[in-house]
C-alpha angles and dihedrals in degrees: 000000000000095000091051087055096047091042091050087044095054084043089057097046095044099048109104111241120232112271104232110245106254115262115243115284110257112215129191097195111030100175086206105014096168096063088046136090133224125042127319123192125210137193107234128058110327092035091207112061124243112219095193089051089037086057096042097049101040109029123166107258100230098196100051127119116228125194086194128027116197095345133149131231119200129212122237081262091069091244133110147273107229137189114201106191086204098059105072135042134312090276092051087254126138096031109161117220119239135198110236135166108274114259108158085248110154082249095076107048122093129182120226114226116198092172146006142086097330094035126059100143123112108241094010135111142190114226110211134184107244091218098045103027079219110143123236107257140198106202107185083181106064122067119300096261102045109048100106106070138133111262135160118300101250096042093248102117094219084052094247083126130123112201138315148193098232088071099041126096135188110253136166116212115265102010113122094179107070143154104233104229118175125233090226093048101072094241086278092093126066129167121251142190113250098187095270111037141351121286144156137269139147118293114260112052135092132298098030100111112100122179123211124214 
């Protein structure tokens, strides 16, 4: 009897234990997040990004014309304008834009759409991030310093939008150096770097001429 307890006891220390499946990677930067796999956080409302939502919200518009594909329009500074997918809500909404060095980095390109399904409109272009298809937004109604944001073209955040005047600006064919004026902001309003991001402030004063390309 000894010897069969001895012998089930030595069974139970020597079987190898199940090795837990690994939780989901949880990544703070995902480049493409929607073509990945795993859990991505974010850092706006959902805190972890939905890529079903993210492609039905924000969805390539296939028939548009663009005057520019993945380019990159610099500040007066000479920095960047950058997109980072990771920094808004579970739809890839509310993303504010930064100022970086330029680097070439996908983040940094945008396509400029003079016509198409979200832009109708005669001198006058969307701006979209080339990684998010999400469209450049001036938004009066948000806090001060967060007006200026990606958001679906259309201005619907679960992309169901036509066209609006928050995403439009004023733009004359072939010109590459521009003041980005908004439609909605009575050309009295145009965005500006402050040094970290883009904001807002009345035409007219330094730091308000960006270049594409």
């Amino acid at each position: 009897m000894r010897s069969q307890l001895l012998a089930l006891i030595f069974l139970t220390l020597t079987t190898a234990l199940p090795t837990p499946s690994p939780k989901p990677e949880s990544l703070s930067h995902p480049l493409y997040p929607r073509n990945a796999t795993g859990v991505f956080d974010v850092a706006r409302a959902g805190g972890v990004l939905n890529p079903d939502a993210a492609a039905e919200a924000n969805p390539r518009d296939d028939t548009a014309t663009r005057a520019f594909t993945s380019a990159p329009i610099k500040s007066s500074s000479g920095q960047c304008l950058f997109v980072d997918p990771a920094a808004g809500d579970f739809r890839e909404n509310l993303i504010p834009v930064t100022l970086k060095t330029c680097d070439g980095s996908a983040e940094q390109g945008f396509d400029i759409i003079t016509s198409g399904k979200h832009n109708q409109a005669e001198n006058s272009i969307l701006i979209v991030s080339s990684v998010t298809q999400g469209c450049l937004n001036f938004d009066p109604r948000r806090a001060a310093d967060d007006q200026v944001i990606m958001f679906s073209c259309g201005g619907r955040a679960d992309g169901g939008g036509d066209s609006t005047d928050s995403q439009l600006f004023a733009f004359k064919a072939g010109e590459t150096s521009l003041a980005l004026a908004p439609n909605n902001g009575g050309g009295t309003t145009c965005l500006v770097d402050d040094g970290a991001k883009l904001g807002s402030a009345a035409c007219g004063g330094a730091g308000q001429l960006f270049t594409i390309g």
